[in-house]
N, C-alpha and C positions, 0 to 999 in steps of 0.2 A: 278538261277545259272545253268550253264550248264554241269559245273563237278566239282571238286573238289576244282581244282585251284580257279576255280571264286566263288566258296562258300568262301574257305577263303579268298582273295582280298576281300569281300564283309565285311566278316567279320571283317577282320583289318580296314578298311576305317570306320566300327562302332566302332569300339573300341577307334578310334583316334580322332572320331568327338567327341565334346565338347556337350552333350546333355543338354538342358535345363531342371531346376525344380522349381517348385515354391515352395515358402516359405511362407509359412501361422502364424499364432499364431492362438491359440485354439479358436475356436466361433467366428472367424471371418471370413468374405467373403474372398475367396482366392485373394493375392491382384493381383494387375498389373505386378508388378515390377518381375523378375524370374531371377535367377541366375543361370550362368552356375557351371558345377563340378567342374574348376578350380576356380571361384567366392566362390566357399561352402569351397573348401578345403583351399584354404587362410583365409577366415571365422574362419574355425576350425580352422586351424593353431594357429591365434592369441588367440582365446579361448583356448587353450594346452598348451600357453603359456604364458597366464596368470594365468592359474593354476599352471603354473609350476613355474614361481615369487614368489608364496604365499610364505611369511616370516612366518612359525608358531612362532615363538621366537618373535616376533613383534606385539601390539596391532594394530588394522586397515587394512584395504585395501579399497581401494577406486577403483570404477569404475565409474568415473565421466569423466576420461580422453578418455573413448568410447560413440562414439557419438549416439546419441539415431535414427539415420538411421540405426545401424550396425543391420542386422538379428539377432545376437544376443545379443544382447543391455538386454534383457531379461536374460538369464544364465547368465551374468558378475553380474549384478545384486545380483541374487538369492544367488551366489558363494559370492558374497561379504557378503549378509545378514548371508548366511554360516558360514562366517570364520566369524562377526562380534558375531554370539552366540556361536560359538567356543570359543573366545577369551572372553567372560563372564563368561563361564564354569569354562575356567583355573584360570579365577581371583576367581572364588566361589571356587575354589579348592585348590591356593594359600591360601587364606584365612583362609581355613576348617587345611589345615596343618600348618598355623601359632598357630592355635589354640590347635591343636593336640599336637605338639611342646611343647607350652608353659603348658598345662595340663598333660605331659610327664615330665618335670620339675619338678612344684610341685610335681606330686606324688614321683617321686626320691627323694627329698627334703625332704618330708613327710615321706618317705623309711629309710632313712638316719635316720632324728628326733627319727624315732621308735629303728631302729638299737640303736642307742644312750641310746634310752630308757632303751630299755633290755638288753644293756651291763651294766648300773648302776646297775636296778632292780637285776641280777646275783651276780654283789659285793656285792651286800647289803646281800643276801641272803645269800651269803656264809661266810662276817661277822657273821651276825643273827646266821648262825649255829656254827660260832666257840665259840660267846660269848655264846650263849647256852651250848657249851661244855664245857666251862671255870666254868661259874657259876653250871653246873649237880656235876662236881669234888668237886666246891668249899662246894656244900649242898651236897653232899656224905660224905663227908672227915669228913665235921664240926663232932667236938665232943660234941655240945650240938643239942640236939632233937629237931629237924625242923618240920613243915609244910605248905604246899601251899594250900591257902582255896578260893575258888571264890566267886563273888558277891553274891553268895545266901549264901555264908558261907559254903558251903561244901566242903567237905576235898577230894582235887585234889593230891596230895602230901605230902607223909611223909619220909624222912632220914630214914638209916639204925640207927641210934644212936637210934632214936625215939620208934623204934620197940626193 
């Protein structure tokens, strides 16, 4: 270039030409076939937008409907295998809270049961103490001489009468 102006005309005229690239997969001989930038970026495109389809709410996706000439025929693929152990995750995960769920149940159930439990055990308890007061009055009161003796025969209890 010989000044400014024709560096950049040289420049633009690069920037607008459509440059070739080849496209390879890993370990293999770089092939024949090369695509240009508008060739890659239509490539990506529909790859962007095939990601961007992805249903997560939805078991599946399929990339059978891209032909296995596409360059990348390969990521449609991998994305599919993707979302396919994505979507086994969320079944093992459904599942794990199905379960969680229904062992969140019984144990309330079981919560419940005990509640229940220990509302009786308290009546009874607090029966148990009034008839204990009833009957203290009643071997107080008596006017013949009491005692309460235990299994070995020894003297737990005697009335004021007795004394």
């Amino acid at each position: 270039a010989k000044n400014l102006e024709e560096a950049l005309t040289i420049i633009g005229r690069e920037k607008n030409k459509e440059t070739e690239k080849e496209i390879n997969k890993k370990g293999e001989k770089l092939s024949e076939k090369t695509f240009t930038e508008k060739q890659i970026k239509k490539y990506s495109d529909e790859l962007l937008q095939f990601m961007g389809t992805i249903n997560w709410d939805q078991r599946g996706i399929s990339s059978e409907d891209i032909s296995n000439s596409h360059p990348f025929k390969s990521a449609f693929d991998a994305i599919a295998i993707i979302k396919g152990d994505i979507d086994d995750l969320f079944q093992e995960r459904k599942q794990a809270e199905k379960k969680l769920h229904a062992a969140n149940q019984e144990l309330e159930e079981a919560n419940s049961e005990m509640e229940k439990a220990i509302e009786r055990a308290n009546r009874i308890a607090v029966e148990a103490e009034i008839t204990y007061v009833e009957l203290d009055q009643i071997f107080n009161a008596s006017a013949d001489g009491m005692w309460v003796i235990d299994d070995d025969f020894d003297i737990v209890r005697i009335n004021k009468t007795l004394l």
